[in-house]
C-alpha positions as CSV (number, residue, x, y, z in Angstrom):
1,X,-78.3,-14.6,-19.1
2,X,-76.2,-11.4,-20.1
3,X,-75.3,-12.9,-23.5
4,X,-78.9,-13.8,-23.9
5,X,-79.9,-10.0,-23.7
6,X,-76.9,-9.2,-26.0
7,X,-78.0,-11.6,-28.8
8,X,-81.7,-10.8,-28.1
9,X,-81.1,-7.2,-28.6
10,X,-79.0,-7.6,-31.6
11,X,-81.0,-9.9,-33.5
12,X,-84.3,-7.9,-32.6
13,X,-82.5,-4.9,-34.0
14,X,-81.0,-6.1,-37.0
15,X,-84.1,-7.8,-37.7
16,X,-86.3,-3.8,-37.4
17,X,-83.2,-2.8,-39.8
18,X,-83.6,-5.0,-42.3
19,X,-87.4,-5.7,-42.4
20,X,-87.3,-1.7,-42.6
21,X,-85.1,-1.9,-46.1
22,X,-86.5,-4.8,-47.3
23,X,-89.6,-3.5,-46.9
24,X,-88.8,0.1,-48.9
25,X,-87.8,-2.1,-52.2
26,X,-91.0,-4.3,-51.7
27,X,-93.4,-1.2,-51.1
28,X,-91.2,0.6,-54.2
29,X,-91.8,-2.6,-56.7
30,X,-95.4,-2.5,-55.6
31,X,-96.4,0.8,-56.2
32,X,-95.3,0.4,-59.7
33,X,-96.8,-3.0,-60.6
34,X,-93.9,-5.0,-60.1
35,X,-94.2,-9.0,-59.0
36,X,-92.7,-9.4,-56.0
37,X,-92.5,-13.1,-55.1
38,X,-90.4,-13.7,-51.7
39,X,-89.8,-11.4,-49.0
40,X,-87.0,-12.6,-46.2
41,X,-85.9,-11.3,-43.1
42,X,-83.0,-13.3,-42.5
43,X,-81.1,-15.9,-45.5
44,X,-82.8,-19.3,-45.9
45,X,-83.2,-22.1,-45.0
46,X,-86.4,-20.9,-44.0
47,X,-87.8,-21.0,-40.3
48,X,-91.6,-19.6,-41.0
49,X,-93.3,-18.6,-43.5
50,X,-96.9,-17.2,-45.0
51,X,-98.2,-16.3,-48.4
52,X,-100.1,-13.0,-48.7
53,X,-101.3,-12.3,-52.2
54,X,-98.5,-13.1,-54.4
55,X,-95.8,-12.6,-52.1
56,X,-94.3,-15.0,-49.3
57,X,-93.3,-13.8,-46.1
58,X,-90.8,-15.5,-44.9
59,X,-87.9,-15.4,-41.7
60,X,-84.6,-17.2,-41.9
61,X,-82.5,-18.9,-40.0
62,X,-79.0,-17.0,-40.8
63,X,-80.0,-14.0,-39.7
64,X,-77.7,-11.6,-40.9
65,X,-79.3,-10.0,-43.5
66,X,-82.6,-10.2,-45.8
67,X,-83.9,-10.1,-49.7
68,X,-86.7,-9.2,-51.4
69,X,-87.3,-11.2,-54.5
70,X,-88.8,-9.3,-57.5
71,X,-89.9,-10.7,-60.5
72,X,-87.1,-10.1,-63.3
73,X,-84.8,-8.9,-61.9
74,X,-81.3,-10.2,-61.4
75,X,-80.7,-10.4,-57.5
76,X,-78.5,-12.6,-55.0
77,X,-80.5,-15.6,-56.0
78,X,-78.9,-15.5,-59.5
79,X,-82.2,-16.8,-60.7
80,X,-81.9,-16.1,-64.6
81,X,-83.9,-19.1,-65.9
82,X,-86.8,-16.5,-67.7
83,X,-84.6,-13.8,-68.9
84,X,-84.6,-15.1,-72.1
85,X,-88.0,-14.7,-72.4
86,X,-90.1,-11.9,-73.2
87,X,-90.7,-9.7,-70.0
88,X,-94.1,-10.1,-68.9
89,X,-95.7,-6.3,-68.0
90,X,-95.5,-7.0,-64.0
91,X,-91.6,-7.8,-64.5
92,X,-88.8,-5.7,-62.9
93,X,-87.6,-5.9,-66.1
94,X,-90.2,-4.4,-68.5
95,X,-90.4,-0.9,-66.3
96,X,-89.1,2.2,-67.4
97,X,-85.5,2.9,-65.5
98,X,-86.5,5.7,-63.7
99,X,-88.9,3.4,-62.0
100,X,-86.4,0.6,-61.3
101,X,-84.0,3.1,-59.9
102,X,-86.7,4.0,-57.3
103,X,-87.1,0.7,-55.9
104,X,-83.2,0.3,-55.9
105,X,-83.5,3.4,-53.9
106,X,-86.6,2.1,-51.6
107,X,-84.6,0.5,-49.1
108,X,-81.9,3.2,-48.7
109,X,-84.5,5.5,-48.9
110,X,-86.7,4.2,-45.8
111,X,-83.5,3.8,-43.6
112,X,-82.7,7.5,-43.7
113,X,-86.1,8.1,-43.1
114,X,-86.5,5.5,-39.9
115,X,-82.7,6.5,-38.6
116,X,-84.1,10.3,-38.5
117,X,-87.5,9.1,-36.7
118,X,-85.3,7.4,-34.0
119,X,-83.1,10.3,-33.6
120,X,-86.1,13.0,-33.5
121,X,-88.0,10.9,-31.0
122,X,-85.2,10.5,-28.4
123,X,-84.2,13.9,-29.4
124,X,-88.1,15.3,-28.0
125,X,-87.9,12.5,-25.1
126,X,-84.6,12.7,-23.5
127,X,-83.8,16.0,-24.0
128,X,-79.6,16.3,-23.9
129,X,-77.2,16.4,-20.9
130,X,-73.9,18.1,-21.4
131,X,-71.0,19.5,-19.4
132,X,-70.2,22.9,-20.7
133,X,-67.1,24.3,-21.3
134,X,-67.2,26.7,-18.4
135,X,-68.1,24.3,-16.2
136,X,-65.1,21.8,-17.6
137,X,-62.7,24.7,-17.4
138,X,-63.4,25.9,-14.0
139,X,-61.5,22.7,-12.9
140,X,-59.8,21.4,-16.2
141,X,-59.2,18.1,-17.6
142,X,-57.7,14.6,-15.9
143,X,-55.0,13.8,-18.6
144,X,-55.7,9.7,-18.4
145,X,-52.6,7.4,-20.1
146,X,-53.6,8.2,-23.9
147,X,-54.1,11.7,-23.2
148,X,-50.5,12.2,-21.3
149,X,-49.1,10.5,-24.7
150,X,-51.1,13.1,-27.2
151,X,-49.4,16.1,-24.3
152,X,-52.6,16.2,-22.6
153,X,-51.3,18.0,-18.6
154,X,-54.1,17.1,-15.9
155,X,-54.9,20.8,-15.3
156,X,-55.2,22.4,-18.5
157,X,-58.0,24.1,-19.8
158,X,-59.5,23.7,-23.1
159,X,-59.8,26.9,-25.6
160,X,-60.5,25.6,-28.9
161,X,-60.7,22.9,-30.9
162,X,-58.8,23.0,-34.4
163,X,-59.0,26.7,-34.0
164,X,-63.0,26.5,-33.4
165,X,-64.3,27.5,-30.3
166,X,-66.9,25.0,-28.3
167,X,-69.5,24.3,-26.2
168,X,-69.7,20.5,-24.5
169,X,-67.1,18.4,-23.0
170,X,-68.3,15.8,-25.9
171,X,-67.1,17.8,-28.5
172,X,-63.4,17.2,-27.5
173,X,-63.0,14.2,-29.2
174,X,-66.1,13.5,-31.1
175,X,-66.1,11.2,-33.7
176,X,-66.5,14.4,-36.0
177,X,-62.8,15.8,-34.6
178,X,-61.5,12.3,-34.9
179,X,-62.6,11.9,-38.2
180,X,-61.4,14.8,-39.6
181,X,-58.0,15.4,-40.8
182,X,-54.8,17.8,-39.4
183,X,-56.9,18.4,-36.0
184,X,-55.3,20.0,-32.9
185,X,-57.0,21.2,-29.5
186,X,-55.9,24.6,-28.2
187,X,-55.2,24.4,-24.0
188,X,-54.1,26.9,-21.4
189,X,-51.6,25.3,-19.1
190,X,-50.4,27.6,-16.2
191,X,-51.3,31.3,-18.6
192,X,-49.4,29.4,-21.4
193,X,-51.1,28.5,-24.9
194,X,-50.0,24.9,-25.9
195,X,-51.0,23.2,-29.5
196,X,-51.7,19.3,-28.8
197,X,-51.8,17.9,-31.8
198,X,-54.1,14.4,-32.8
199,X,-53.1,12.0,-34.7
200,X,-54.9,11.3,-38.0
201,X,-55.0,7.2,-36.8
202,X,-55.9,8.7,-33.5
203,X,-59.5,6.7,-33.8
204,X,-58.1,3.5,-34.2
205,X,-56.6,3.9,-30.4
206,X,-60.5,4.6,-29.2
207,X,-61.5,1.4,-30.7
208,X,-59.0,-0.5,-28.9
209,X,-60.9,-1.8,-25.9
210,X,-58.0,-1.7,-23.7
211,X,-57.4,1.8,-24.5
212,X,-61.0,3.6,-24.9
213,X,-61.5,6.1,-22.8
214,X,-58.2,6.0,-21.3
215,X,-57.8,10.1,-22.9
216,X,-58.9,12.7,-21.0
217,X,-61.7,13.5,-18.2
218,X,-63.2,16.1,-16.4
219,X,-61.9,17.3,-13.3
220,X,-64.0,17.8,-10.1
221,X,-64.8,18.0,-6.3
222,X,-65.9,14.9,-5.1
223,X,-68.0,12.7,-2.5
224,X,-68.4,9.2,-1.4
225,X,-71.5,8.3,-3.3
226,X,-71.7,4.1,-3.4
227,X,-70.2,2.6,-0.5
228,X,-68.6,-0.5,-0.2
229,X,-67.5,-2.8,2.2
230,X,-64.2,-1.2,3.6
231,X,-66.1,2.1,3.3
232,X,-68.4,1.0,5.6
233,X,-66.0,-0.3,8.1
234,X,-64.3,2.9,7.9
235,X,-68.2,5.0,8.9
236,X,-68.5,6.7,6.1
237,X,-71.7,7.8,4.5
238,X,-73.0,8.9,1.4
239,X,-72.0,12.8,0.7
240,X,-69.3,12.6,3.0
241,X,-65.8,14.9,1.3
242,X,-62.4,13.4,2.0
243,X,-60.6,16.6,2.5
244,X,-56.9,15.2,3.4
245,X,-55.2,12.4,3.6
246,X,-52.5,12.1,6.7
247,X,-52.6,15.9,6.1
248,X,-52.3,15.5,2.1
249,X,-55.4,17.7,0.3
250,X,-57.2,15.9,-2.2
251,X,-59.7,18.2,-3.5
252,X,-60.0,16.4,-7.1
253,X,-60.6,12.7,-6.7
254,X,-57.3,11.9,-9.5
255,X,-55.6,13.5,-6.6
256,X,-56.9,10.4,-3.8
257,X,-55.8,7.2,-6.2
258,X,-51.7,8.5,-6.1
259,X,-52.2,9.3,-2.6
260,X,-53.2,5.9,-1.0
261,X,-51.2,4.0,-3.6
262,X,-48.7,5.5,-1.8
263,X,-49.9,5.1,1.7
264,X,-51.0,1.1,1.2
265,X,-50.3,-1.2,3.9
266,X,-50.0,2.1,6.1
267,X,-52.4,3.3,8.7
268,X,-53.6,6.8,8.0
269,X,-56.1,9.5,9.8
270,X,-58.6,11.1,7.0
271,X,-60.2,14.2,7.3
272,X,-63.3,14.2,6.0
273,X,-66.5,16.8,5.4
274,X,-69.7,15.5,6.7
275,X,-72.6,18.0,6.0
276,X,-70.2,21.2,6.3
277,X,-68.5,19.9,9.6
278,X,-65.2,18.6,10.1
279,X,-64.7,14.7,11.5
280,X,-61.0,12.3,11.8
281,X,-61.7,8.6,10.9
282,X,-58.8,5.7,11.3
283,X,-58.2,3.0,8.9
284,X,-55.6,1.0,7.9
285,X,-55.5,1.1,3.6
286,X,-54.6,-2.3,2.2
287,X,-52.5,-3.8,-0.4
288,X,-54.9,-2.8,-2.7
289,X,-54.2,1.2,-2.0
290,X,-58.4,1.6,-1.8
291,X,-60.7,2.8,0.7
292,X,-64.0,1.0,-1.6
293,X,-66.1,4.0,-2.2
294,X,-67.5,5.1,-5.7
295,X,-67.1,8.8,-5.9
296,X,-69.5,11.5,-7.3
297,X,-68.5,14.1,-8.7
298,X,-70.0,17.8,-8.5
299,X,-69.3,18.5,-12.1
300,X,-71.4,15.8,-13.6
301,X,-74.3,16.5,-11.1
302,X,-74.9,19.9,-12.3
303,X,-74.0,19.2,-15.7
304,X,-77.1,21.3,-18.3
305,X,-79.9,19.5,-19.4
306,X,-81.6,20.6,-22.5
307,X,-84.9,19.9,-23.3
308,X,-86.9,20.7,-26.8
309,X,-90.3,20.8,-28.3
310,X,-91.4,18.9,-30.9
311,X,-90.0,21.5,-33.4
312,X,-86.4,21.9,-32.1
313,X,-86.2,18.1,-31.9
314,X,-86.9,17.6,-35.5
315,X,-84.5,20.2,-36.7
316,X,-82.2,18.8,-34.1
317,X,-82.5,15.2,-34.6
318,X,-82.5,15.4,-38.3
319,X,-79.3,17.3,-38.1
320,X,-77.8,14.1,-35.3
321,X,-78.7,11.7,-37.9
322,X,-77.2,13.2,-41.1
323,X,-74.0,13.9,-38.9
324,X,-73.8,10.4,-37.7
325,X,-74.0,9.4,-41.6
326,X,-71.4,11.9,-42.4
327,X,-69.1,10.9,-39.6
328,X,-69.1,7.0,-41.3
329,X,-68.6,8.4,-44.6
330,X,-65.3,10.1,-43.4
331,X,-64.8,7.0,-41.8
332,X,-64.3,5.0,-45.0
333,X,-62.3,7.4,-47.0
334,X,-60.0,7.0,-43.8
335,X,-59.8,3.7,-44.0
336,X,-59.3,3.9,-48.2
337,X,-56.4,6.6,-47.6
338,X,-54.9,4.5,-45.2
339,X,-54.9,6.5,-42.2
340,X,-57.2,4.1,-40.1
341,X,-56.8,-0.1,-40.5
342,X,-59.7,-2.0,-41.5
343,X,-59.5,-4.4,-38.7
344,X,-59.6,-1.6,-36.4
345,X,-62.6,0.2,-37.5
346,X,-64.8,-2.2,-39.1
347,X,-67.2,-3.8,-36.7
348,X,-69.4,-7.2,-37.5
349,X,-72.1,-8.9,-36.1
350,X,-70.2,-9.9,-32.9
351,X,-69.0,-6.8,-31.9
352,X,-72.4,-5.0,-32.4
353,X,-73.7,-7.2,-30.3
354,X,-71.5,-5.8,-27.3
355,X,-72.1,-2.2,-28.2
356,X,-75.8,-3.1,-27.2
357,X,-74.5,-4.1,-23.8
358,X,-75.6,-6.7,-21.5
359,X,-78.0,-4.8,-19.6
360,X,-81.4,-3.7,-21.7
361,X,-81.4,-0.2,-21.7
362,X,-84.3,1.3,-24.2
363,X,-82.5,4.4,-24.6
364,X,-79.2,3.2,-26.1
365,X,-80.9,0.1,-28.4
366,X,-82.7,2.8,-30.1
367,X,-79.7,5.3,-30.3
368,X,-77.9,1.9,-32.0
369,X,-80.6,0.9,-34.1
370,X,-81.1,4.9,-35.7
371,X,-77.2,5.1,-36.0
372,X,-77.0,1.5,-37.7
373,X,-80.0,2.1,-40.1
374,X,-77.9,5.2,-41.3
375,X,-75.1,3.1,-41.7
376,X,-77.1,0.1,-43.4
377,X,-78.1,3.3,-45.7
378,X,-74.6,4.3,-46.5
379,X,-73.0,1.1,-46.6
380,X,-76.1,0.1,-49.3
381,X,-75.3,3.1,-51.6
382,X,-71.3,1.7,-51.8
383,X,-71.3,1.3,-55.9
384,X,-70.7,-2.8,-55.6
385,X,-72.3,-4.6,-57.5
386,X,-74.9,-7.3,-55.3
387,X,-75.4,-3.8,-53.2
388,X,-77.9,-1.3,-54.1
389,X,-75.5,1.3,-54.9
390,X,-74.6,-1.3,-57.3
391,X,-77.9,-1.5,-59.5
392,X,-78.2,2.4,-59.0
393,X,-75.0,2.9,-60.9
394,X,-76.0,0.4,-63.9
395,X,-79.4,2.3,-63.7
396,X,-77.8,5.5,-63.6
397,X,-75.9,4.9,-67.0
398,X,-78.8,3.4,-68.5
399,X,-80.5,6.6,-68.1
400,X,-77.8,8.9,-68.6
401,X,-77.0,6.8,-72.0
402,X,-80.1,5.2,-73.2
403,X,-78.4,1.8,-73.4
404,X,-79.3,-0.9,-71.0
405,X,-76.1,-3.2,-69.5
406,X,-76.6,-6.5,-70.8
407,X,-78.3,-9.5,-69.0
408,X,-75.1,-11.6,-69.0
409,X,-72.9,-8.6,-67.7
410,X,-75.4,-7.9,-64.8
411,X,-75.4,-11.5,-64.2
412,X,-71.5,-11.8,-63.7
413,X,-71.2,-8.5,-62.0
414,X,-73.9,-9.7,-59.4
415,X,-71.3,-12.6,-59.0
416,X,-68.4,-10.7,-58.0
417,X,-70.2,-8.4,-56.2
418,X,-71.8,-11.9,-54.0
419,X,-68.1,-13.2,-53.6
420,X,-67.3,-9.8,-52.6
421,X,-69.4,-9.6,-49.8
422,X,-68.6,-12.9,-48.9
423,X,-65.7,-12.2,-48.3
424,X,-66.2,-9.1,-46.8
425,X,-68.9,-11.2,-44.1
426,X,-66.2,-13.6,-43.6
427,X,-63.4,-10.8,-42.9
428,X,-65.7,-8.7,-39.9
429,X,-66.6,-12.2,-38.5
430,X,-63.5,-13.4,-38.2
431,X,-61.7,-9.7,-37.6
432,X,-64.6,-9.6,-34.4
433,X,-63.7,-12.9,-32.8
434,X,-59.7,-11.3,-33.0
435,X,-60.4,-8.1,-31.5
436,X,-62.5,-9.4,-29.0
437,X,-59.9,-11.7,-28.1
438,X,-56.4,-10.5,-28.6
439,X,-57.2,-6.9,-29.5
């Protein structure tokens, strides 16, 4: 049942994605008279179908993608069988370039636009939840395994951030820091300042799925919140604070793990809080060096919530999704400069599919849908041929020169391009079944 919510979600959002761009270059071509003859959501053989006016709607059954199939124009389908002919008035071929470089735009265009809807509206519902930096340094940070490695301390306090002073625990290691080049965070361990410095192939480690979030934490009091079995045994109850240990403090719950690891197979006395008075409980803490509680933690329970009007949350969320689009623009050029592998960072069908989770949660399907419509924007604008950054670039020139590419070079270039992606489709697929596996 959990991987039929995964695939559900991805294949309901990839198909709002693309029917979304498709629909820009159909919407585009119409507007200016052009013929548009086939419109897919999905790469036939076709499923369904239904002609409207001179266009069929149709749904495929690969559904990893989607066309739109104008009327003189050389596309994917590499259907060239009338070029030779005069261009009939209602051909993508007989408009002015201008016009043709619109509808090249049309999907791109509408993509931005729906990523920036998505981000405004959860923006104006949700409202944001942070941990500030005060609150974060009041305590410091838990230096996890990764974090020890960069010469993260469990303790330290964060000052700045490349120089750059700020305000949210999220902005630590944001995919804007980690996509930026020469970045260093600023900490004050015991009075001292200390310079940590990040690796430029630093993001590669977060997309590891053994290693993500294995960097740093926050650092707080803490209480039994879930209880489980040996919990129970033990009498404890929700809120209670265990306040020693055989006489050990363990104020900060990364203080409590070391402790009983040490203490398994051991009987032990804990000291425990219970509504502000103090109480003794017994147990005995197994091979596994647990109690079996879940703890809360004060930090995150009076971490600031945000909310904005209408207003605010358009400036805001306009701003989230032309960051998100800037962050996977950085993204690339790491990748070209070789600072990040490919097999690392590029994510397919498969592995989007697990970023939507198992569990159907509104919230983050549209946060994934507004970030990958960006990306599907981005990612379109790539100047390769068979993309529509490719026809934008002939277009561009023709403009720019006067002088209209010829038929048979579009035709070839739209045939690289198609093995291109191809093989590019075939990579991520493959690359996803790896990392998933082995990675």
């Amino acid at each position: 049942m959990e991987t039929i919510i995964m695939v559900a979600q991805l294949l309901l959002g990839l198909s709002i994605l693309v029917g979304v761009h498709e629909w820009g270059h159909l919407i585009a071509a119409k507007t200016f008279g052009m013929r548009v003859e086939k419109f897919y959501i999905g790469f036939p053989p076709k499923v369904f179908g239904r002609k409207w006016g001179e266009t069929e709607y149709c749904i495929g059954a690969i559904p990893l993608g989607g066309f739109v199939k104008i009327s003189g124009m050389i596309d994917e389908s590499l259907d060239t069988k009338n070029l030779s002919e005069e261009p009939e008035e209602w051909e993508f071929r007989a408009k002015p370039a201008w016009q043709r470089l619109i509808v090249m735009l049309g999907g791109i265009i509408v993509n931005i636009i729906l990523g920036i809807i998505v981000f405004v509206t959860l923006t104006f519902l949700n409202g944001d939840q942070f941990i500030a930096k005060d609150q974060l340094n009041e305590h410091g940070i838990v230096a996890y395994d990764l974090g020890k490695e960069l010469g993260f301390q469990t303790g330290d306090r964060i000052i700045d951030i490349k120089g750059n002073d700020f305000g949210r625990f999220s902005d630590i290691l944001s995919a804007n820091v980690l996509v930026s080049s020469e970045v260093y965070i600023t900490v004050n361990r015991n009075g001292e300042k200390i310079k940590i410095d990040i690796p430029n192939n630093f993001i590669e480690k977060l997309s590891d799925k053994s290693t993500r979030g294995n960097v740093i934490g926050f650092r707080s009091p803490y209480y039994v919140n879930i209880l489980g079995e040996g919990a129970k045994k033990i009498g404890l109850k929700k809120g209670d604070r265990i306040a020693e240990v055989n006489g050990i403090s363990v104020t900060y719950f990364d203080e409590l793990g070391p402790v009983l690891a040490k203490l398994k197979d051991s009987d032990v006395t804990l000291n425990v809080i219970r509504d502000g008075n103090p109480m003794k409980f017994s147990t005995h803490i197994d091979s596994t060096g647990t109690i079996g509680f879940n703890p809360g933690l004060d930090v995150f329970d009076n971490r600031i919530t945000e909310n904005y009007g209408f207003g605010e949350s358009i400036a805001k969320g306009t701003t989230s999704a032309f960051n998100s689009l800037y962050i996977n623009a950085k993204g690339i050029g790491k990748m070209f400069s070789g600072d990040v592998s490919p097999t690392k960072s590029l994510s397919g069908p498969i592995r989007i599919a697990t970023m939507f989770g198992t569990d159907w949660d509104w919230t983050r399907f549209w946060t994934l849908v507004g970030l990958l419509s960006m990306v599907l924007a981005f990612m379109n604008l790539l100047p390769i041929p068979a993309l529509d950054g490719g026809h934008v670039v002939f277009l561009s020139w023709e403009i720019i020169t006067g002088r209209k590419p010829g038929e048979k070079f579009l035709e070839n270039a739209q045939k690289v391009g198609m093995i291109l992606l191809l093989g590019l489709m075939a990579f991520v697929i493959f690359n996803d079944i790896f990392q998933l596996s082995f990675g």
